[in-house]
N, C-alpha and C positions, 0 to 999 in steps of 0.2 A: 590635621594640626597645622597650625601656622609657622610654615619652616625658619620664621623669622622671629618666631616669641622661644622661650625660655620658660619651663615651670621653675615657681619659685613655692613658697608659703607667702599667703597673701600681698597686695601690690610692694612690700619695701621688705619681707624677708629675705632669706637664704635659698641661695639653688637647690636644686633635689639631685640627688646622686642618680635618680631613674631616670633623668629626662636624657635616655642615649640617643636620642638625635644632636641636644647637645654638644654631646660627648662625644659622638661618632666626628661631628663636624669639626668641632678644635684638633682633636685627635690625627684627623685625615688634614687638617690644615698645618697643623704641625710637619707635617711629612711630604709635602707638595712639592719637596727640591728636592730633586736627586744631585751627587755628586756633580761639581764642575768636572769638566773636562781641564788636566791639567795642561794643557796644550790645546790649538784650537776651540779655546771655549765659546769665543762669541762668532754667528756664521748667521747664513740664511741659506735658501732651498728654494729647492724648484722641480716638480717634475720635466720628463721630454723623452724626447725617442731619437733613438739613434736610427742610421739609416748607410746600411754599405755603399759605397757608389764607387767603386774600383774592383778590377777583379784581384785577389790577392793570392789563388789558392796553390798558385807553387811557393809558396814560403808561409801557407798554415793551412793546418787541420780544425784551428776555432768555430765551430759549428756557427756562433752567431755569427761570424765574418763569413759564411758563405753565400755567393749571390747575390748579383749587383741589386739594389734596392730592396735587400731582406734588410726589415725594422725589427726593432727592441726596443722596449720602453726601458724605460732608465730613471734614476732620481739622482738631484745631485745636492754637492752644500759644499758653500764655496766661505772661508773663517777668516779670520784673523791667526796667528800661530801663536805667536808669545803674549797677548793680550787677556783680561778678567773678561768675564760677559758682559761688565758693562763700557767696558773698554771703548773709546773709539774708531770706527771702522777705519778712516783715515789714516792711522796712528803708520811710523815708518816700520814696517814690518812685513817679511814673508806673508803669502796668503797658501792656505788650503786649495786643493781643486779637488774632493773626494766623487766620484761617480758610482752609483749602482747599475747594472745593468741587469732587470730581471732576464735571464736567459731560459730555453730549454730546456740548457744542463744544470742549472743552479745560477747563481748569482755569482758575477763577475764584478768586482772590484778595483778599482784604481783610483789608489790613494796618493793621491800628486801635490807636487806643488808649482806654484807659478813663477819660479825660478829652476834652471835647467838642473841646477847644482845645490847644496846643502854646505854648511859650515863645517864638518867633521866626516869623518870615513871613519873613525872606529867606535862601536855602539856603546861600549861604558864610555866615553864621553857626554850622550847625550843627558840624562840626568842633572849631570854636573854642570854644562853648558847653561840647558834652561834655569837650574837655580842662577844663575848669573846674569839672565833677562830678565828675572822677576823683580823681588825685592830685597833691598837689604834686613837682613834678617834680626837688629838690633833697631831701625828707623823706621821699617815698614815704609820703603821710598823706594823709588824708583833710583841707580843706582850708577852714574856714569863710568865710577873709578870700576866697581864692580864688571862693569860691560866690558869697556875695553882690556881691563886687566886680564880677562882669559880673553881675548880674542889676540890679544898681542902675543900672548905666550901659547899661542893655538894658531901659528900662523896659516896652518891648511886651510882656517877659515876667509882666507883675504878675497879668494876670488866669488865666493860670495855673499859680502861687504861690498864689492865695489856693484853688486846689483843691487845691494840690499841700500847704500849710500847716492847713489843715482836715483833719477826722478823713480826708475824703474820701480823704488821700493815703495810709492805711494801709488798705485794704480788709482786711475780716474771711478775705476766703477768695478765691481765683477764682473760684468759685460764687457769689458774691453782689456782683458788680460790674457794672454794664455797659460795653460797647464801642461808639466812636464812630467813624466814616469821621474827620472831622474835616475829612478836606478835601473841594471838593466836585470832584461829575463832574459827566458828562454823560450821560443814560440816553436814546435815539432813540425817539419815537413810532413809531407803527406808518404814520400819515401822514409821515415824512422829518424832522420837525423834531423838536426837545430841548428836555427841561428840563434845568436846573441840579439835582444831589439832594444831602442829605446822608442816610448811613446812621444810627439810632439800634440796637443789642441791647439789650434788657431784659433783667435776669436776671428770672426766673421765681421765685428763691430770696429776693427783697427783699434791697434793699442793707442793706449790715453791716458796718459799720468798727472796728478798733481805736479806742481810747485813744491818746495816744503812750506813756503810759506801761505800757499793756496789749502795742504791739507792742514796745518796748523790751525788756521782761521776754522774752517772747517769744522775740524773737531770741538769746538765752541760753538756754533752754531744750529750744525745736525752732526751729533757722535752716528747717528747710525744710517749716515747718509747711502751707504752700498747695498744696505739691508732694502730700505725704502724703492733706492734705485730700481732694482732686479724686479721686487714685487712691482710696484707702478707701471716699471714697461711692458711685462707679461701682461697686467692687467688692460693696459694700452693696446694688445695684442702687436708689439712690435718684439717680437718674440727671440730672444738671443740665440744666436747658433757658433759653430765651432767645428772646422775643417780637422781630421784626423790625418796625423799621416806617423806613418814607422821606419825605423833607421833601422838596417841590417847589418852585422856580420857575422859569418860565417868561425866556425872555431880556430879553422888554418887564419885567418886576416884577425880573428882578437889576438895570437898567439905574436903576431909580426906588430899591432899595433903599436905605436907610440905609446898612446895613454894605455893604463891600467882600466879596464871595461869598468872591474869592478869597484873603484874610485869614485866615489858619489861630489868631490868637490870639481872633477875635471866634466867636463861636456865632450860629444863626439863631435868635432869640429863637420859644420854638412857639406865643405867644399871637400872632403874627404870622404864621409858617410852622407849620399845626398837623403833628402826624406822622397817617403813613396808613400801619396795620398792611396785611401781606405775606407773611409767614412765619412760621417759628417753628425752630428747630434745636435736638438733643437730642444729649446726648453718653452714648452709653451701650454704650463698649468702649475698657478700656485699652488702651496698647501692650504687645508683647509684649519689647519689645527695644528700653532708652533712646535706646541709641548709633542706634543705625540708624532709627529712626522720629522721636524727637524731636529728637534731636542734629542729624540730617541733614536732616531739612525746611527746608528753601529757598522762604520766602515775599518777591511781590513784588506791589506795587500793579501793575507792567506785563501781570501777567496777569489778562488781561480773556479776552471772549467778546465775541462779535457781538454789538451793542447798549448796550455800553459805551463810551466814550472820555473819557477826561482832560480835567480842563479846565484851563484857564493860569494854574491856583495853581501860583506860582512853586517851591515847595516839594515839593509834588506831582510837578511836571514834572522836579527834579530828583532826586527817588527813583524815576523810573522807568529813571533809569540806574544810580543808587547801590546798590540790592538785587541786582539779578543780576549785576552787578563783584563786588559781598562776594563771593554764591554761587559766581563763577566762581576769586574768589581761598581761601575756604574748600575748597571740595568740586570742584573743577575745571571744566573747560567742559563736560562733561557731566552737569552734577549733577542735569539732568532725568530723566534715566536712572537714578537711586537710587528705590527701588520707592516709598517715599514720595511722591515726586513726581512720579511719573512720572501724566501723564494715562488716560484710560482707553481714548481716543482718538486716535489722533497718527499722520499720517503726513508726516513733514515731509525729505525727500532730501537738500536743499542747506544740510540741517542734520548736519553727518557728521566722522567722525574726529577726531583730538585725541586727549588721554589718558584713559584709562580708557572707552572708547566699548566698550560689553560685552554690546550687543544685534543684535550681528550687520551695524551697519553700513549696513542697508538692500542689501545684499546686492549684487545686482546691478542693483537699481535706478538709472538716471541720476540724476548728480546736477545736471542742469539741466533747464528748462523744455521736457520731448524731448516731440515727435509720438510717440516710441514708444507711452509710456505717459503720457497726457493725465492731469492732476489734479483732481480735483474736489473744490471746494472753495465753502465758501459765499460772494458777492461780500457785502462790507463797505462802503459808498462813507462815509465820513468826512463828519460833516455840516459844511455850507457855509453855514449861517445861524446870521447873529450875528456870527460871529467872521471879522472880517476886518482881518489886523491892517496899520496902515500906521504909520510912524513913523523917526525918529532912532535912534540909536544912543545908550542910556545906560548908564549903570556906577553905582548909586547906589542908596542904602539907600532902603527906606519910612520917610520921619521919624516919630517921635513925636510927638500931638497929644493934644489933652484927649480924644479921643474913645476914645484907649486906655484911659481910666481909667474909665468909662462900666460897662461889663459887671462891671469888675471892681468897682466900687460895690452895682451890683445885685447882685452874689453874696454881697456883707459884708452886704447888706439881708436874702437869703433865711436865712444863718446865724442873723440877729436873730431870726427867726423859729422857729429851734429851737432850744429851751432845754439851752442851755452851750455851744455851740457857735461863740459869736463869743468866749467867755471860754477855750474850747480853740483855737482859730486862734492867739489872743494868746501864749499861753502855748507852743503849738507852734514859732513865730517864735523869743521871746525867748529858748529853751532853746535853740537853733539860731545867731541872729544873736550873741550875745553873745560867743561865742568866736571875731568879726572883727574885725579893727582899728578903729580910735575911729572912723578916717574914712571908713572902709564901713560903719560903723553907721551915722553920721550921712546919710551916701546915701543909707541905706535906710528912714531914718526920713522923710524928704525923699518918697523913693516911697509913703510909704503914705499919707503924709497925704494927696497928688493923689489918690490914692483915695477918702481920708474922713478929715476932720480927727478925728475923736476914734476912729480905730482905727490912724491917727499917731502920737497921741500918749501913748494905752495902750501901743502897740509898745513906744515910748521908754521911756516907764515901765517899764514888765514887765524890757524889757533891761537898761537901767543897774542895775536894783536886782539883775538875777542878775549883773553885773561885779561891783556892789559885795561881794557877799556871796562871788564868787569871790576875788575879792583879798582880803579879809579870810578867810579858809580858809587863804592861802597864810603871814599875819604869821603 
């Protein structure tokens, strides 16, 4: 049969209800979209292999980090954050740095972004935040007053604003950004006890940002210019890579710390916590098939390997239930079982059934703890030092203090330091703030001065005079 005809009755009748190829085909075309990602929707991919090249093993027990030159392949997908899938890549915004690492022991995950820090520390904010980057809910627009108005009355978020308002917030390419953990873990010595780490990726390729008015243009042009980018160079075989390195401390030196570890808006300053290169990963093989490799990758901080565990950044603890709910409400309860994600290693029984289960099940294996077939499995014991939590029961935000404004001063200081670069932050803002109401402006002018009185009150300047010159456009 010809997959392109249609039975009908005679050339200018009615369809037949039995032509189920048809049927099958509208039916299946029908259903070809799975849910957006309400966050990082739109990304690209890339396989590559990681590769140790430091010795690391008095501060972990991670089986893949054993061993100067032991590889791992890996896959990675690098998004936009608050952007629709058709969004463009340009656009000022956070980017993703998701990695898989098929390991050993299972699949290792690191769900990063290309900012050291995030806008909030406590996780019922997050929800709330993003409806506030999206759209207005009555205009279906994109929403200035909306933007600023909670970020002004959220001022934990300043100190990343002033990344997210610097060129830093348009990177040049995904090849030329780096990716941060952000938050911190906990990586097991090989004596029982932990450090505190944070991850750093270098690019290899030196960082390289737009203009705003270089990604603006941009985004008219090629919206999916980062997409393009990444594939074409792979394809070029000029293949992108990315230095590893990890910040320690110990639980006596988090305890003395200045900042809160577990604060996702503050950074570990490295003239304090230096980094200790580790690795290196190279990405150098496209996908073959968007839908199915990039579309369907299912990344989560929850998956770890022996030698990892979470630490009680608040934030943190609740993205290890928030990523695999998406994946499980995207791509279903079995969305480990999508070749992309599937580990390279897994035998796991009392993990079984539900829809779309298409590997056989585990066949006739028990699905309980049987004397039949005894499991072997490596013992993990969760470390017991340090952390021993006693307390009340509270319900209540981290307040805002001056110390929030601290980091984000130093980063208006390191801009000073590169020429045009606190004159592009300004300029970034005012093009931005100006089209919010009077009295989220003035909130936000209020926010920057705790920052720094004269990057305050250039805001205020820069803004009022783009109102003024917008209202005068309008007589």
């Amino acid at each position: 049969m010809d997959p392109q005809a249609a039975q009908r009755v005679g050339p200018n009748g009615p369809l037949l209800l039995q032509d189920f190829h048809l049927i099958d085909l509208l039916a299946h075309f029908d259903r070809e979209r799975i849910p957006e990602r309400v966050v990082h929707a739109k990304g690209a991919g890339a396989y590559g292999q990681f590769e140790v090249t430091d010795d690391i093993s008095d501060i972990t027990t991670i089986d893949m980090l054993k061993g100067i030159g032991k590889k791992t392949n890996m896959f990675a997908r690098f998004s936009t954050v608050g952007g629709e899938k058709g969004s463009p890549d340009s656009a000022r915004d956070p980017r993703g740095f998701a990695l898989k690492f098929y390991t050993n022991e299972g699949n290792w995950d690191w769900v990063f972004n290309n900012t050291p820090i995030f806008f909030l520390r406590d996780p019922a904010k997050f929800p709330i935040f993003i409806h506030t980057q999206k759209r207005n809910p009555q205009t279906n627009l994109k929403d200035a007053t909306m933007f600023w108005d909670y970020l002004s009355t959220h001022q934990e978020s300043v100190h990343q604003l002033m990344h997210l308002f610097s060129d830093r917030g348009t990177p040049y390419s995904y090849r030329n950004m780096n990716g941060y953990s952000g938050h911190t873990y906990k990586w097991i010595k090989p004596d029982g006890t932990f450090n505190y780490v944070q991850i750093h990726c270098k690019t290899d390729q030196g960082s390289k940002t737009f203009t705003n008015e270089e990604a603006t243009k941009l985004a008219s042009e090629n919206p999916d210019w980062h997409t393009q980018d990444l594939f074409d160079a792979i394809e070029r075989g000029e293949n992108p890579s990315w230095t590893c390195y990890v910040q320690t401390l110990s639980p006596e030196q988090a305890e003395i710390f200045r900042w809160n570890i577990f604060d996702l808006t503050k950074v570990w300053p490295q003239s304090e916590v230096p980094l200790r290169r580790f690795g290196k990963f190279t990405l150098n093989r496209n996908p073959q098939n968007y839908f199915a490799e990039v579309e369907q990758a299912a990344f989560s901080p929850s998956h770890m390997v022996p030698g990892v565990e979470p630490s009680a950044d608040p934030v943190l603890q609740s993205r290890l239930f928030s990523y695999p709910d998406t994946h499980r409400h995207r791509l279903g309860g079995n969305y480990e079982q999508v070749p992309i994600n599937c580990p390279i290693t897994s035998f796991s029984p009392f993990h079984r059934d539900g829809y779309m289960n298409v590997h056989g099940n585990y066949g006739a294996n028990p699905n309980y703890p049987s004397t039949f077939r005894p499991l072997q499995y490596k013992p993990v014991k969760a470390s017991q030092e340090h952390e021993k939590w006693v307390g009340s029961l509270i319900a209540e935000q981290f307040p805002v203090t001056d110390e929030d404004y601290v980091q984000a001063n130093g980063l208006w200081q390191v801009l000073g330091r590169q020429p045009g670069q606190q004159e592009n932050f300004v300029k970034n803002v005012s093009v931005h703030l100006c089209n919010a109401h009077e009295r989220v402006r003035k909130a936000s002018y209020g926010m920057f001065h705790r920052v720094n009185p004269d990057l305050g009150t250039r805001i205020e300047q820069a803004t009022e005079a783009n109102v003024r010159d917008m209202l005068s456009a309008r007589l």
